[in-house]
C-alpha positions as CSV (number, residue, x, y, z in Angstrom):
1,X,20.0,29.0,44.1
2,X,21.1,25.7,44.7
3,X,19.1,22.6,43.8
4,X,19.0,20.2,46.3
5,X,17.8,17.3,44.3
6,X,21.4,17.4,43.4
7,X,23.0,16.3,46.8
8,X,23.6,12.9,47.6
9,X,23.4,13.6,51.0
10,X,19.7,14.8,50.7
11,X,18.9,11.4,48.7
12,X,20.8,10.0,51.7
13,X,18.4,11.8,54.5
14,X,15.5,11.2,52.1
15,X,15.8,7.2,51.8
16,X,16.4,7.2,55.9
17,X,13.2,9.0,55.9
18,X,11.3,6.7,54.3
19,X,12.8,3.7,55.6
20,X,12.1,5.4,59.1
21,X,8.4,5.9,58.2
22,X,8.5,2.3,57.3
23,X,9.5,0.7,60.4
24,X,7.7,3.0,62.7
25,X,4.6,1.9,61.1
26,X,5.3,-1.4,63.3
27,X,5.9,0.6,66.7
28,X,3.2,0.1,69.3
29,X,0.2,2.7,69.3
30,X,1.2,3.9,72.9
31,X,4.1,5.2,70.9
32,X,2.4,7.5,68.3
33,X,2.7,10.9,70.3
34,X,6.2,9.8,71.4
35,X,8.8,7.9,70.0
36,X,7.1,7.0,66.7
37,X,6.4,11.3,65.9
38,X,10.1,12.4,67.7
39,X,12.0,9.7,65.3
40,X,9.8,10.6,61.9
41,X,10.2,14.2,63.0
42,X,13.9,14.1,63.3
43,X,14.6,11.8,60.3
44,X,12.4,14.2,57.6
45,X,14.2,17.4,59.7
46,X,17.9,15.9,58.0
47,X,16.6,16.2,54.1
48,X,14.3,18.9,55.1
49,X,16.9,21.2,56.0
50,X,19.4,20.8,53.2
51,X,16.6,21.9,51.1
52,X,15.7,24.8,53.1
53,X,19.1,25.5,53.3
54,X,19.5,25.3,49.6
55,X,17.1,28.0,49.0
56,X,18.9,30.4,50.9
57,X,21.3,33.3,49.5
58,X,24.6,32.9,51.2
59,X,26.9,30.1,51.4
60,X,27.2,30.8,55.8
61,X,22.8,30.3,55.5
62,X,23.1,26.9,54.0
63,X,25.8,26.0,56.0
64,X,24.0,26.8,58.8
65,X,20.9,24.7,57.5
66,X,23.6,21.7,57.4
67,X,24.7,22.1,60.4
68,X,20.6,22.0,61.6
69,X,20.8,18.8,59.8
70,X,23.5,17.2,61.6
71,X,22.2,17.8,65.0
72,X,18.7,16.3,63.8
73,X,20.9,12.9,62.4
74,X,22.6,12.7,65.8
75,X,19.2,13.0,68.0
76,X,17.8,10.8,65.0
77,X,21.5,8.1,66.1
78,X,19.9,8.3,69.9
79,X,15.8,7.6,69.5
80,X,17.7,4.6,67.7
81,X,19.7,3.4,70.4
82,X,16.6,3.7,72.5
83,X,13.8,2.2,70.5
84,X,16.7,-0.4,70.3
85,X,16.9,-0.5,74.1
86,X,13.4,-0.9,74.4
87,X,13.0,-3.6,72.0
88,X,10.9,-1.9,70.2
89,X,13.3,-2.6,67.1
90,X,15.2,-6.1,66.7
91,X,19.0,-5.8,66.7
92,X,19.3,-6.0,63.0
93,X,16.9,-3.4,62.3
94,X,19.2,-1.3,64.6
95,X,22.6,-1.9,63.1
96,X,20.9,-1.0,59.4
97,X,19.6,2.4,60.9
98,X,23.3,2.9,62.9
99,X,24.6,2.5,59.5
100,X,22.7,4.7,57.5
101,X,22.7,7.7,60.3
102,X,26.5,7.7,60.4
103,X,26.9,7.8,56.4
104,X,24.4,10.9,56.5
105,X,26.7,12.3,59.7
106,X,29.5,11.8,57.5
107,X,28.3,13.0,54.2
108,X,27.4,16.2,56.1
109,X,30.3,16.4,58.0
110,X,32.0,16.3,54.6
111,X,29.5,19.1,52.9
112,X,30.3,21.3,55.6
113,X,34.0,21.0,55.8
114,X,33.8,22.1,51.7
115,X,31.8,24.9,52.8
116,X,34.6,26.1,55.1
């Protein structure tokens, strides 16, 4: 069994987590059953799965879990774009986010190609 304590990329999904959290703390209250709860959801559904997928037997299972992963960072990249769009979120509090969603796309990216 794998620990996933031990992946940078799960530290990765973890601080983007928290730093999600953060900022969504400031979103308006009309926004707490939709774009405050679909961005926390996504962003704890990236570490969240490399530890689930950790716990699994087979190699293909946690690859799979990855993969999960991924597509939660890229719907995590657009709620981004549109609480930017909204300006619900100030430009520089996009570009941070932009930045750390790609380095998790990329750290998984790279995870999975190893896997291969």
């Amino acid at each position: 069994m794998r620990n996933f304590k031990k992946y940078k990329v799960w530290e990765l999904g973890h601080q983007l987590t928290l730093d999600m959290y953060k900022s969504t703390r400031k979103f308006p209250k009309e926004e707490i059953y939709g774009l405050t709860s679909q961005i926390r959801r996504s962003s704890y559904s990236i570490p969240a799965n490399i530890a689930e997928g950790c716990g699994r037997e087979s190699e293909p299972e946690f690859k799979r879990f990855l993969t999960i992963s991924q597509g939660s960072a890229s719907e995590l990249e657009y709620f981004n774009i549109l609480a930017r769009d909204l300006e619900i979120i100030d430009h520089i509090e996009f570009e941070k986010f932009d930045k750390q969603i790609n380095l998790v796309k990329r750290s998984l990216h790279s995870l999975i190609k190893k896997l291969k």
